[in-house]
C-alpha positions in Angstrom: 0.0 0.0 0.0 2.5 2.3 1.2 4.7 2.6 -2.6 1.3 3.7 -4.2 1.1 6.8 -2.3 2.6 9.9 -3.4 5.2 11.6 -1.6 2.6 15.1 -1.2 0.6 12.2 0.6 3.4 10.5 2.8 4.4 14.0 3.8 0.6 14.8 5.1 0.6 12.0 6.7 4.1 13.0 8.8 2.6 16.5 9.0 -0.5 14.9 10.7 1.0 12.6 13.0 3.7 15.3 14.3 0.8 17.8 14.8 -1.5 14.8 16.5 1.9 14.5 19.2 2.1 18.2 19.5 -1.6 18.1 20.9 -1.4 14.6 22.9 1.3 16.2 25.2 -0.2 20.1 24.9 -3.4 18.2 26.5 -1.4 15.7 28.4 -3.3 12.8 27.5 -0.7 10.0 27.9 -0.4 8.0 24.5 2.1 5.0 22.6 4.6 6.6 20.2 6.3 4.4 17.7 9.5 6.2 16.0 12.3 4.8 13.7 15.4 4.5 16.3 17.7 7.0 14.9 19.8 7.0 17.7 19.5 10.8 17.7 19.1 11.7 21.8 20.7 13.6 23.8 23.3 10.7 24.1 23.5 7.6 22.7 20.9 5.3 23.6 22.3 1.8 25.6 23.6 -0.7 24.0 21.0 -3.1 25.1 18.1 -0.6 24.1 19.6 -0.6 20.5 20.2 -4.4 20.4 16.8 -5.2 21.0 15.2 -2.4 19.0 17.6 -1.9 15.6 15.2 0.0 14.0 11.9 0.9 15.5 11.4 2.2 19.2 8.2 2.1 21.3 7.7 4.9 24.1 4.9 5.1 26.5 4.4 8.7 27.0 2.6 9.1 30.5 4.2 9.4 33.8 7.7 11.1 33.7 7.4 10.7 30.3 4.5 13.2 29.7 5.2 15.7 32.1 8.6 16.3 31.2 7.7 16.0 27.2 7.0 19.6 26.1 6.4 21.7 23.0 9.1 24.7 22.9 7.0 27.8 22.3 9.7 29.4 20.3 10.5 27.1 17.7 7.3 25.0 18.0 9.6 22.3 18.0 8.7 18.9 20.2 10.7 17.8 22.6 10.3 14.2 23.8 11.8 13.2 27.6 11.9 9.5 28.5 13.9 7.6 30.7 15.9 4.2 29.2 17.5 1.7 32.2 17.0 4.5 34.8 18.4 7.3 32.6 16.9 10.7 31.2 17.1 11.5 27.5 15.7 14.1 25.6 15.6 14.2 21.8 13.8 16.9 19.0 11.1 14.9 17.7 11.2 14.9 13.5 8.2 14.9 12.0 9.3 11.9 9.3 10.8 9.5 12.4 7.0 8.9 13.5 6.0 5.3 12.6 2.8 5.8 14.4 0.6 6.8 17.3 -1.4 4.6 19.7 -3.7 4.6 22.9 -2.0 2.8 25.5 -3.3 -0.1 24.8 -1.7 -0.5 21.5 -4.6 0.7 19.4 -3.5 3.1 16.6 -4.9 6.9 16.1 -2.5 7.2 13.4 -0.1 4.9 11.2 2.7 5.4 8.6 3.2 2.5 7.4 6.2 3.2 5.1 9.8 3.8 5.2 11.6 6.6 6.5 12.7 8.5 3.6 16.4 9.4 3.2 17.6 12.8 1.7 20.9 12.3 -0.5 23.6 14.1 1.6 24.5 15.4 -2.3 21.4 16.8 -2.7 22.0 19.2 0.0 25.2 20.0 -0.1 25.3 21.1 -3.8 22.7 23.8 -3.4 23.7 27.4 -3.0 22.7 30.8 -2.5 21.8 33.1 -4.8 25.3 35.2 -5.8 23.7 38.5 -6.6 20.7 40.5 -5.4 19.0 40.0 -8.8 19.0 36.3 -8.3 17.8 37.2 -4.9 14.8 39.2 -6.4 14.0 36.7 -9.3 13.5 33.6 -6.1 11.3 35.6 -4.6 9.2 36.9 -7.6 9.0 33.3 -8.7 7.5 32.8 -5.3 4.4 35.3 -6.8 5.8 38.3 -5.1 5.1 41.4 -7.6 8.8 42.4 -8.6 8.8 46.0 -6.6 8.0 44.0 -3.3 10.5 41.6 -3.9 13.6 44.3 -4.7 12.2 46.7 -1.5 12.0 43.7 0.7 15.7 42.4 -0.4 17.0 45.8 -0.4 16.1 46.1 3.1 17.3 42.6 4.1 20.6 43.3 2.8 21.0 46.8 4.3 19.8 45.7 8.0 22.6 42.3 7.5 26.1 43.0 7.2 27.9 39.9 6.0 25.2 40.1 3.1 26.8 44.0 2.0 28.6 42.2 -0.8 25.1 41.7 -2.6 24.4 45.4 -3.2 
């Protein structure tokens, strides 16, 4: 089922399930969270913990779990707190490392079931910024920003940044 979605759908569906755990812990209603283990907390997880769960992790967040679990208000990120063999980890939750989420008793309110996606480290690194302010001003007029908005807005942005002066 999953490969006959479209990746516009897939990444509703993350969108969802990130906002659904965003409200489960703004309401504190305690809930099951299943993630892809990325190993990406605060320190790495024990070796025992990623023995027995390679590649998907399940987290019961109530208890400690819950009330330490918060949404920062500046970034709107989610910040998950659990405890593994009597010690405290934190982690920023991603939006595409949520597998699904369930009531405590293991029913789901919300399921991807497909893989994590991978972005090509090449992909990334080969992108770069615009090198002139023009190139600045086409982006954002191809963005449907009417041309005059686009050059006031960027002149002002490069005027009010220093180590952007080189663009005038």
């Amino acid at each position: 089922m999953s490969d006959l979605l479209s990746y516009e759908i897939k990444e509703q569906m993350r969108e969802n399930s990130h906002s659904l755990v965003e409200v489960m812990i703004l309401e504190e209603q305690a809930f099951r969270l299943v993630l892809w283990n990325n190993n990406n907390w605060s320190s790495p997880l024990p070796e025992k913990i990623m023995e027995s769960f390679p590649n998907q992790l399940v987290i019961d967040i109530k208890d400690m779990a819950l009330d330490e679990s918060y949404v920062d208000e500046a970034t709107n990120e989610i910040i998950l707190c659990t405890s593994f063999e009597g010690e405290v980890y934190t982690k920023v939750l991603q939006y595409d490392e949520i597998i699904a989420v369930l009531d405590l008793k293991g029913q789901p309110y919300t399921l991807n079931n497909f893989e994590q996606e991978t972005v090509e480290p090449d992909v990334v690194y080969d992108m770069k910024p615009p090198a002139n302010r023009q190139e600045w001003i086409n982006i954002a007029v191809s963005g449907g920003i009417e041309e005059a908005q686009a050059e006031k807005s960027i002149n002002a942005f490069i005027k009010n940044n220093e180590h952007l002066q080189y663009l005038k």
